[in-house]
N, C-alpha and C positions, 0 to 999 in steps of 0.2 A: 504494500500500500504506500509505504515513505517512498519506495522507487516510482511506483507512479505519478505520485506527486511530487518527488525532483524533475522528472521528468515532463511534465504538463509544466510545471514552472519554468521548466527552461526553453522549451517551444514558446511557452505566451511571450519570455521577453523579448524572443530574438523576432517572433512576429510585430509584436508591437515597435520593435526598432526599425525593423522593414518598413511597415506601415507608417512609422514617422521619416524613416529615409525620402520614399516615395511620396510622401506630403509634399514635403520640403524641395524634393524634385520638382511636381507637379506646380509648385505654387512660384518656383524660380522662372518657369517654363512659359506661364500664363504671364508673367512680367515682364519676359524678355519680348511677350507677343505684344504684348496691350500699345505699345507706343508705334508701332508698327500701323497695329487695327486702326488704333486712334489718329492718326496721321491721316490716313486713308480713308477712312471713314468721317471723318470731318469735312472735307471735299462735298460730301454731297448736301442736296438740298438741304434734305431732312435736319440733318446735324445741325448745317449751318442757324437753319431756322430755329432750334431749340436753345444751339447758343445765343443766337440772338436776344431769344423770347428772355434766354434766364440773366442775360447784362440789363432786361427790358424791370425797373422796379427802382424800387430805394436803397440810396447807399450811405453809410458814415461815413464821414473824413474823421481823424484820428481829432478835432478838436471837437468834434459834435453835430457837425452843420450836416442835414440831412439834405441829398441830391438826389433827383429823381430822375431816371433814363427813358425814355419814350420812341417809339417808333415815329418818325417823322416824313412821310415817304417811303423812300426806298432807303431814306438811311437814319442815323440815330439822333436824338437830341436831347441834352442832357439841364433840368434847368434847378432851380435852389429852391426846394419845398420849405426848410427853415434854417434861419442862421442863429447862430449862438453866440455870434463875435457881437454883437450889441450894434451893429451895422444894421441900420435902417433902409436908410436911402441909398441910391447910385450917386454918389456925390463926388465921388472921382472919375466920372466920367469927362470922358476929351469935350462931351457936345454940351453945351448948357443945355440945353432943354430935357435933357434925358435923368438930368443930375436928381430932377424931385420920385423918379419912379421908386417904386418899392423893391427892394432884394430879392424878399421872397416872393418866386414865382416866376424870375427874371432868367430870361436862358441864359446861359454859361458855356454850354458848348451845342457847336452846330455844322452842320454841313460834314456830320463826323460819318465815314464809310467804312469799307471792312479794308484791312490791310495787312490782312495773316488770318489764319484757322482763329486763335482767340486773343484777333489786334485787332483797332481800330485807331483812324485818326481824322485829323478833326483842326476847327479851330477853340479855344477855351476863352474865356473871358475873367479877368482876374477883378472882381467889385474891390479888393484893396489897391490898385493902381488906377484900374479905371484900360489898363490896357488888354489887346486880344493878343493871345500865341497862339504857334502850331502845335498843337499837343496830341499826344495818344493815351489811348487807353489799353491795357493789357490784362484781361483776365489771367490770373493767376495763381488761381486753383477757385475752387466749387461758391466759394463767396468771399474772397479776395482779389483785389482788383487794384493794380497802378496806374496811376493818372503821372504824366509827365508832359512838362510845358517845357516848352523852347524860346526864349526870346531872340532876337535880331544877331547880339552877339556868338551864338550859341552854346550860351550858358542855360543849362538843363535844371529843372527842378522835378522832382517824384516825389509824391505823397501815395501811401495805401491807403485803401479806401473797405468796409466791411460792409458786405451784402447783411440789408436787415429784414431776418425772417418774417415771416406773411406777407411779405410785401410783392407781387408777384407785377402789379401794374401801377406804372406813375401815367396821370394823366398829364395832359397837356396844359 
């Protein structure tokens, strides 16, 4: 009986080392595929569309100010649902007549297209300068997002930005 039962115990672990071998294979195997599939498979409609749909909602900037992305066309536009900086008004703007509008609700970015699998780019509008960049945005995993401006000299700035749950539509 004690042989039997060295024996079934030594089958079980050398099975369950298999079976963790073979995990670990299989799970190596699926990863070296996935960037592949994902590559590939982004290309199409479908993808494109869903990526789109999921940069399409609300986002945090790391000081609080919530930004809403919107289908605009055929491309994206992205405008300031609320700010946190205590900024009212567009008062840095270049035009006087525009200086009394309101922040929130005012687009920010526009004329943004697609320019990679999960890129976009665009022009931004900075309400603390009152000036526009070239900017892109870069999804950067499942609700993280880089927003980067470019001004004239081409001195770069990137903030991250956090996809905020239930939020699946900003309007316009």
């Amino acid at each position: 009986m004690r042989a039997n039962l060295v024996q079934f115990s030594s089958n079980f672990i050398k099975s369950k080392k298999l079976s963790h071998s073979l995990t670990c294979i299989a799970a190596a195997l699926i990863t070296l595929a996935l960037p592949l599939n994902a590559s590939v498979s982004a290309k199409s409609p479908i993808i494109k569309e869903k990526i789109l749909t999921h940069i399409v909602g609300n986002w945090k900037t790391p000081k609080g100010d919530i930004i809403g992305f919107y289908k605009c066309g055929k491309q994206l536009c992205g405008k300031i649902v609320r700010t946190t900086s205590g900024l009212k008004k567009d008062k840095y703007n270049s035009n006087p007549k525009l200086r009394k509008r309101s922040v929130n609700g005012l687009t920010i970015m526009r004329s943004v297209r697609k320019s990679g699998i999960f890129k976009w780019y665009g022009y931004v509008y900075n309400v603390k300068d009152g000036q526009t960049y070239k900017g892109s945005l870069q999804l950067t995993s499942i609700d993280t997002a880089k927003l980067t401006g470019c001004g004239s000299m081409g001195i770069c700035e990137s903030v991250v930005w956090k996809k905020m749950s239930g939020t699946n539509v900003a309007r316009k």
